[in-house]
C-alpha positions in Angstrom: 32.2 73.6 40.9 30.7 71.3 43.4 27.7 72.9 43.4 27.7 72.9 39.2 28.0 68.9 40.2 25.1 68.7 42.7 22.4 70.3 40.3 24.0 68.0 37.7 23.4 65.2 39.6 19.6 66.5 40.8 18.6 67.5 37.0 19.5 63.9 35.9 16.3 61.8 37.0 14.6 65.1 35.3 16.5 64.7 32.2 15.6 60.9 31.9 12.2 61.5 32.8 11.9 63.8 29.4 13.5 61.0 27.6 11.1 58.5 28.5 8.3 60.9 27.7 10.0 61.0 24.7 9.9 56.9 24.0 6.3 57.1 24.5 5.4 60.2 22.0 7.6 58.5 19.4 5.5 55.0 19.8 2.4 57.6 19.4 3.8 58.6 16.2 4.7 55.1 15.3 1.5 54.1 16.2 0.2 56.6 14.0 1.5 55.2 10.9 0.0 51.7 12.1 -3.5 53.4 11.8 -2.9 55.1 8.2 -2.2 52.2 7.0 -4.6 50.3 8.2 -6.8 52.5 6.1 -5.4 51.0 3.0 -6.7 47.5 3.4 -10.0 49.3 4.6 -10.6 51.3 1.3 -9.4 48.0 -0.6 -12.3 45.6 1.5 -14.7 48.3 0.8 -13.8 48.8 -2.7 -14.4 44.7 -3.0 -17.3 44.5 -0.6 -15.8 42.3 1.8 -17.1 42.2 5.3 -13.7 42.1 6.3 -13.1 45.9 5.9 -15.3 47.2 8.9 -12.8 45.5 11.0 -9.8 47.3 9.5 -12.0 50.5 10.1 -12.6 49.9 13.6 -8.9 48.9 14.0 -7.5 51.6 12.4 -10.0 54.0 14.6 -8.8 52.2 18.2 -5.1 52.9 17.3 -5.4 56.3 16.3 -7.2 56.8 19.7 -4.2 55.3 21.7 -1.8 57.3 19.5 -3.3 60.2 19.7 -3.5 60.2 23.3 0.1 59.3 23.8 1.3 61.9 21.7 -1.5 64.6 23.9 -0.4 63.4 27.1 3.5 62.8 26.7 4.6 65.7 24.2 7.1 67.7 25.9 10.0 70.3 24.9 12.3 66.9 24.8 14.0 66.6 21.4 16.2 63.9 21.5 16.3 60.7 22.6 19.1 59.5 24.7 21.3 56.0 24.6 19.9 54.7 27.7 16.4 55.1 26.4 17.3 54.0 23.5 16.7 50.2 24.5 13.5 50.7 26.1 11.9 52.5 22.8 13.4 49.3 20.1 12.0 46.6 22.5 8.5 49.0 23.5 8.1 49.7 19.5 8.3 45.9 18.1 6.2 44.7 21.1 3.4 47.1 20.8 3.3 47.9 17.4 2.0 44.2 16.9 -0.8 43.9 19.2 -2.5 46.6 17.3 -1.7 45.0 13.8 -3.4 42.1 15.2 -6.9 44.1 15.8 -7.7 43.5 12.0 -6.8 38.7 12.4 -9.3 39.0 15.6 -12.0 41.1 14.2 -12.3 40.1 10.7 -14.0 36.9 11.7 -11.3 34.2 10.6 -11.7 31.7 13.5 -7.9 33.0 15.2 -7.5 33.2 18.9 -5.9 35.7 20.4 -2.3 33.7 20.7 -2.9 32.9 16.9 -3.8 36.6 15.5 -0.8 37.9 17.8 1.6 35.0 16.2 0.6 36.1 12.9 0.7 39.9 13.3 4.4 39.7 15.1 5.6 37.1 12.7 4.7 39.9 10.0 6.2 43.0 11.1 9.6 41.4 12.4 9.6 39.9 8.5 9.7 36.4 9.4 7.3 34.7 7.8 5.9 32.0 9.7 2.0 31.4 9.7 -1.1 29.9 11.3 -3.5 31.2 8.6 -4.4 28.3 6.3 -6.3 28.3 3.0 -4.3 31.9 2.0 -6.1 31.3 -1.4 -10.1 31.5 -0.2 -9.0 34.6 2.4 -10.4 37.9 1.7 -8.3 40.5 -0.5 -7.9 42.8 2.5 -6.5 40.4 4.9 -4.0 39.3 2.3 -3.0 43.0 2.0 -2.4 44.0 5.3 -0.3 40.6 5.9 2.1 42.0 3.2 1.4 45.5 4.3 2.9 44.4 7.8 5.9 42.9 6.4 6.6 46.1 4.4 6.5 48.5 6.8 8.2 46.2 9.2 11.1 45.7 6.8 11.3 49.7 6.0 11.6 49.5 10.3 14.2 47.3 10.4 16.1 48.8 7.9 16.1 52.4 9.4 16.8 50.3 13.3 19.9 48.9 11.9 21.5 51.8 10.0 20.4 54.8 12.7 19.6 53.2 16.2 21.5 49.6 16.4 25.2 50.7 16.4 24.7 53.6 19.0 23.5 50.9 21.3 26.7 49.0 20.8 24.7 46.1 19.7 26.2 42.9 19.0 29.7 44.8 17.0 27.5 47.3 15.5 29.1 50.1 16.4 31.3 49.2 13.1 28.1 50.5 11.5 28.1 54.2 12.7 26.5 56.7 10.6 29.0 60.1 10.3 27.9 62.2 13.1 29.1 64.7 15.7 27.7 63.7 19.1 27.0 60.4 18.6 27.5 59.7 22.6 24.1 61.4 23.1 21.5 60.9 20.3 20.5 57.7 19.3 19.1 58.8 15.9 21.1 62.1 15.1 20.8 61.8 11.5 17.8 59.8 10.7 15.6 62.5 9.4 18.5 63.0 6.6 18.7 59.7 5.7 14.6 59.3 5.5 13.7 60.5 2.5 16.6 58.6 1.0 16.1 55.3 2.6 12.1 55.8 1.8 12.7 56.2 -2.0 15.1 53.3 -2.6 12.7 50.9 -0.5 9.9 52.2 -2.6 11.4 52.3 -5.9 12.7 48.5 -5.9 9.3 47.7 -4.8 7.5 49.1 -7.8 11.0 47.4 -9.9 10.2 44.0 -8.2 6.2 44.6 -9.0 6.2 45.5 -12.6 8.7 42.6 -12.9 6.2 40.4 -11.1 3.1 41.7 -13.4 4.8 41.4 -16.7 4.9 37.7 -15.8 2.5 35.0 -14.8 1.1 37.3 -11.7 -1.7 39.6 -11.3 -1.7 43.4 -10.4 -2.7 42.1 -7.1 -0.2 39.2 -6.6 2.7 41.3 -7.9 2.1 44.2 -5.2 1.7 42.0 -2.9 5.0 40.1 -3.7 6.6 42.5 -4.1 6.5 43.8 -0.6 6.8 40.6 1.0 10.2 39.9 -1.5 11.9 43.4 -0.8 11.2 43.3 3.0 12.4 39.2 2.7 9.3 38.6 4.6 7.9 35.7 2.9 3.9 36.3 3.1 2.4 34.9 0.2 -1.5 35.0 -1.3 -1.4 31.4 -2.0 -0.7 28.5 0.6 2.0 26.6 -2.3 3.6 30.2 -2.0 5.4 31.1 -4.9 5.3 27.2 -6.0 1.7 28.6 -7.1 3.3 30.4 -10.2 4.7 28.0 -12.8 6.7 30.6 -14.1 10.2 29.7 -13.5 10.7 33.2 -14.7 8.6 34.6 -11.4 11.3 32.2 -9.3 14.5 34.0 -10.8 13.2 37.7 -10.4 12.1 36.8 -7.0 15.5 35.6 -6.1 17.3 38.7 -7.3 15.2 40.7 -5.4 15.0 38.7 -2.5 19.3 39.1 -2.9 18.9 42.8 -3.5 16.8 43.5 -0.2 19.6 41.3 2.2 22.1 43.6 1.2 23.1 46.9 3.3 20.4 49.7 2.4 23.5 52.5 2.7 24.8 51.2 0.2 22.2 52.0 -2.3 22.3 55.4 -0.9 26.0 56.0 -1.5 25.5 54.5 -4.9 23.1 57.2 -5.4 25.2 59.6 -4.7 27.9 59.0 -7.7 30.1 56.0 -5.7 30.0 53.8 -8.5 31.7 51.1 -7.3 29.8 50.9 -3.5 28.1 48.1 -3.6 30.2 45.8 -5.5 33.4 46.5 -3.2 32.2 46.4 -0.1 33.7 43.2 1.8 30.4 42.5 3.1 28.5 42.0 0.2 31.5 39.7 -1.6 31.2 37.3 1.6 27.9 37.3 1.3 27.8 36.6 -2.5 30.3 34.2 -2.1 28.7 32.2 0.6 25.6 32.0 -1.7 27.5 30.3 -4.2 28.6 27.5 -2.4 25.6 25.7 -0.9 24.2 26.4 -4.3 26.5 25.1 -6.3 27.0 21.8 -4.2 23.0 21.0 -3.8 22.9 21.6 -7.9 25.2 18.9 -8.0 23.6 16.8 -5.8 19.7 17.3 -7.6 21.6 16.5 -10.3 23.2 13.4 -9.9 21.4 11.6 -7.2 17.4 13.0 -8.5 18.3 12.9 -12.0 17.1 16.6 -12.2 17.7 18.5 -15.4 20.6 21.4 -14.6 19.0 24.5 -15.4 15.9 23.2 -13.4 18.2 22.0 -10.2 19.9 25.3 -10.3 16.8 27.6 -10.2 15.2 25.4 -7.8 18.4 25.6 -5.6 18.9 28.7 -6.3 15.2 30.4 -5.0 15.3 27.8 -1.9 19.1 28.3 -1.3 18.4 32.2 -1.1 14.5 32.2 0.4 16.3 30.5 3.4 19.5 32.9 3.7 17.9 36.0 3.3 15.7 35.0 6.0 12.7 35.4 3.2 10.9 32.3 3.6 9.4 31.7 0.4 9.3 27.9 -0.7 8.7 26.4 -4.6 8.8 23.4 -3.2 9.6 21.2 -0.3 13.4 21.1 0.0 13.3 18.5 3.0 12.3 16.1 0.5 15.4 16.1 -1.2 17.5 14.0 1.1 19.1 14.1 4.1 22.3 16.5 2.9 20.0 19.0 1.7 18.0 18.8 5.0 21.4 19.9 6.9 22.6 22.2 4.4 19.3 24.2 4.8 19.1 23.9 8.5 22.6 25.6 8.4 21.8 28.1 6.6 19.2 29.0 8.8 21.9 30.2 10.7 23.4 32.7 8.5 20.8 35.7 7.2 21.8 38.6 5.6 24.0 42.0 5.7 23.9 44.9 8.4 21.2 47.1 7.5 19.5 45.1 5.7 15.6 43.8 5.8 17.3 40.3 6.1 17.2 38.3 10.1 20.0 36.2 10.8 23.4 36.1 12.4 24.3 38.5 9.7 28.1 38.4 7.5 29.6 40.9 9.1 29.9 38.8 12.7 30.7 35.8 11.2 34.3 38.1 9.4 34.9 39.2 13.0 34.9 35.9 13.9 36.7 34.3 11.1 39.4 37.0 11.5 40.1 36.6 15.3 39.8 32.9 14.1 42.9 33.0 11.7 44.7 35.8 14.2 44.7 32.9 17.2 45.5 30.1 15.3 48.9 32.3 13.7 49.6 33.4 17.3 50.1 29.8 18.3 52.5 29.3 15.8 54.4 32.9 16.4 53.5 33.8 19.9 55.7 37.4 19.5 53.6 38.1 16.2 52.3 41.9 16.4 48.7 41.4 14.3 45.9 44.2 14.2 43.1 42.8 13.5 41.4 44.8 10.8 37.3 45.4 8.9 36.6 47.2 5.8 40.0 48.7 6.4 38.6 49.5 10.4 40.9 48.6 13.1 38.5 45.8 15.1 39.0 47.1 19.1 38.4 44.9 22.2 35.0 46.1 22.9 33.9 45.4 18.9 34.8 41.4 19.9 33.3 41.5 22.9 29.9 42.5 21.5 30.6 39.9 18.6 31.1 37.3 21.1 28.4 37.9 23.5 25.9 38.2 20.8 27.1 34.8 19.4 27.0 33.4 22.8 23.1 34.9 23.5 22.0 33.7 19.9 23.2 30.1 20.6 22.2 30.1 24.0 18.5 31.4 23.2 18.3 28.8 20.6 18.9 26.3 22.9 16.9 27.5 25.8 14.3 27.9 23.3 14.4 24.8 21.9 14.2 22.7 24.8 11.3 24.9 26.4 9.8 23.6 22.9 10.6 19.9 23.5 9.3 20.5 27.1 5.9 20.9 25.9 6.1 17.6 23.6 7.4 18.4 20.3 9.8 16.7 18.7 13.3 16.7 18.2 13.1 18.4 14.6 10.3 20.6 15.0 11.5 22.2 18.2 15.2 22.6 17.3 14.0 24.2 13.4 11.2 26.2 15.1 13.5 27.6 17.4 16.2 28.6 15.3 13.9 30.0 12.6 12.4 32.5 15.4 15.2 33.1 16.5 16.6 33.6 12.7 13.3 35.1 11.7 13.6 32.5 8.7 9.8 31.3 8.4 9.9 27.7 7.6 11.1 24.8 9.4 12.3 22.0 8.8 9.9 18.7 9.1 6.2 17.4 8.4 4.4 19.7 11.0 6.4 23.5 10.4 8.5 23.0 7.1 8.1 24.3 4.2 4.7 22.3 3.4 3.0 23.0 6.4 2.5 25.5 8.6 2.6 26.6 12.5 -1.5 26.3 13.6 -1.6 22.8 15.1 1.0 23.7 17.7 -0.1 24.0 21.1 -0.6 27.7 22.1 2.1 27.5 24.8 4.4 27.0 21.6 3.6 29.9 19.9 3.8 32.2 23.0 7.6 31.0 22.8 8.1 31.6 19.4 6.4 34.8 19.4 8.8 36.1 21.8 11.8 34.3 19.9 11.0 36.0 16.9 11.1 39.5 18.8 14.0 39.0 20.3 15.8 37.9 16.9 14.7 41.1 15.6 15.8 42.9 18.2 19.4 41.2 18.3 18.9 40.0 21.5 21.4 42.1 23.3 18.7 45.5 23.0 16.2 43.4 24.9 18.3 42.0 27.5 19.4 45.0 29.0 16.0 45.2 30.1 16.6 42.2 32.4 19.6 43.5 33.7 18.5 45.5 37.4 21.5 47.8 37.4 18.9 49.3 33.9 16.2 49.7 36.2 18.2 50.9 39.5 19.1 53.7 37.3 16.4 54.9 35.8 14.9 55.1 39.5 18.5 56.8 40.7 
């Protein structure tokens, strides 16, 4: 027996030298996809003779090059990938993945630096939506397509992260989230190749709903695919600098916000719905909180067009409606600029910056499900005050909440507030102003897109901040994506001193 133990213990660094051989094959893989599709905006710029497309090509050939030569030289007989790993391959994949899909902003002569074509590439694939590209209508065809492209793929990423690879790393109370497996201890992904094809097809088939929606409309074949992707993956990229305030349509406003609802709600669900449960989506708790907190802020800011703008009903509640939504869902779009409504709606947006959408979802955010935890510990305390022998088990989706479920919940709440802060003031450190650095702090953080204010709301953009600025917000916006807690591990030495134990 105590030899059994000894070999154990030798044929562990072994063991988690295969798994990290095994992060880096998967990024080839990953990386692999980055250079197909790359070829898509390349045949499209070719097709259209634009310049532009010999940069997608040379792009496209420099990743396949590193991908192929990480898959060559780290390929092994490993075929699973372990929980400790599991951090280091969600923070390598969403840092490296969008260096190389900012090859195409550097090299398609558009006058970005380096900081700028990295802000834009990251701000795409973690579906957030902030810019520093201006004059979106005058850009070539290609560039336009690979921005959406980026948020697409990024939101089909996010999507499989949070139903396959989030709760087996215990992140933030997402281990409420587990997929039906048998050694779930071990694998990371155990079932992620069953629920591919699946997961694929939904994302793909209420793309196509949204763009045939879009094209029957004001919008053209090109606008609607484009849309499309950037509605279902509640990016926010647009074609047109007014964004969707381009379209007069108000038709075009109330099929974007269904879609931009449909895409913030949890991806499983769909799946189960597929699969003859009827009633899936409509009864899960989630959705109704979400639903529910939707109607409040835009019911009150209807109101308040109404009575205090004189604004005809029907056109406060669209308008409220799409903005109300855009900024939940963690989309971004804008129809128009919301800070100029007054001061309430100015708050009520900047709090809903805080919110996003459900668990395995393409939606950023806080997300419902933590704020339930929360509410329900909330209510638990206050009755224990007033019956201190009271026996209460604290309960989700009929789950029974443990100890450690809370403790995730809380620590995440305490890390998202905290990097907000931190953020923010690192923000004001470098001279901007109260507004801009608290809203451009949250919004990374949030992966939201617009701020609030003249310089980052919703009727400008983020180029004339100082490149310092955007090195912090490109790291807010991958840590938001990453829910924080997968990321900070990293910075914990105890990781480290193990994987060199």
């Amino acid at each position: 027996m105590a030899q059994q133990l000894c070999m154990l213990r030798h044929l562990k660094p072994v063991l988690r030298g295969l798994a990290v051989r095994m992060v880096g094959f998967i990024l080839g893989y990953l990386l692999t996809v980055v250079s197909v599709a790359l070829l898509i905006p390349t045949a499209a710029g070719f097709a259209m003779g634009e310049p532009a497309w010999q940069a997608f090509a040379a792009a496209s050939a420099v990743t396949a090059f590193v991908a192929g030569t990480l898959i060559l030289a780290l390929r092994s007989q490993q075929d699973r990938l372990y929980l400790h790993e599991g951090f280091l391959l969600t923070t390598m994949a969403w840092v490296v993945l969008p260096v190389f899909g900012a090859l195409p902003f550097m090299w398609a002569r558009l006058d970005l630096s380096l900081v700028d074509a990295l802000f834009e590439s990251v701000s795409g694939i973690t579906t957030t939506g902030s810019t520093v590209v201006a004059g979106l209508d005058s850009l070539p065809r290609s560039i336009l397509l690979w921005r959406s492209l980026l948020q697409w793929l990024g939101g089909i990423g996010i999507i499989a992260m949070g139903v396959a690879v989030l709760p087996f790393l215990r992140v933030g109370g997402m281990q409420l989230f587990h997929m039906e497996s048998s050694d779930r201890s071990e694998k990371v992904m155990p079932r992620a190749k069953d629920f591919a094809i699946t997961l694929l097809s939904v994302y793909v088939s209420l793309t196509l709903a949204c763009a045939a929606l879009y094209a029957i409309e004001e919008m053209t074949y090109f606008e609607a695919i484009n849309h499309a992707m950037t509605t279902i993956s509640t990016g926010g990229y647009s074609t047109s600098d007014a964004s969707l305030g381009h379209f007069s349509s108000p038709v075009i406003q109330w099929t974007a916000t269904l879609f931009m609802v449909l895409g913030a709600l949890p991806f499983v669900l769909y799946m189960r719905f597929l699969k003859g449960e009827v009633g899936a989506i409509h009864k899960d708790g989630q959705v109704r909180a979400f639903v529910n907190l939707l109607a409040l802020p835009i019911v009150g800011l209807t109101l308040w067009l109404v009575l205090y703008d004189g604004v005809p009903f029907f056109d406060a509640l669209r308008l409220v409606s799409f903005n109300v939504v855009s900024i939940t869902t963690t989309t971004g779009y804008a129809s128009s600029d919301y800070t100029s409504w007054g001061t309430f709606s100015i708050i009520v947006f900047f709090f809903l910056t805080f919110v996003g959408g459900c668990s395995g979802s393409t939606a950023g955010g806080f997300k419902i499900y933590r704020y339930q935890i929360l509410g329900i510990f909330s209510r638990i305390s206050l009755k224990r005050l007033l019956f201190p022998n009271i026996v209460l088990l604290p309960k989700y989706a009929g789950r029974l909440i443990g100890a450690d479920i809370l403790r995730s919940v809380a620590s995440f709440f305490f890390l998202y507030v905290g990097t907000i802060l931190g953020l923010a003031l690192a923000l004001a450190f470098l001279g901007l102003d109260f507004e801009t650095s608290l809203s451009g702090a949250a919004t990374a953080v949030a992966n939201v897109g617009p701020g609030l204010g003249a310089i980052i709301g919703p009727a400008g953009n983020f180029s004339s901040l100082p490149d310092a600025a955007k090195w912090l917000l490109i790291i807010g916006m991958i840590l938001g994506r990453l829910e924080l807690m997968s990321v900070f591990v990293l910075l914990v030495p105890a990781y480290w001193e193990r994987r060199s134990s």
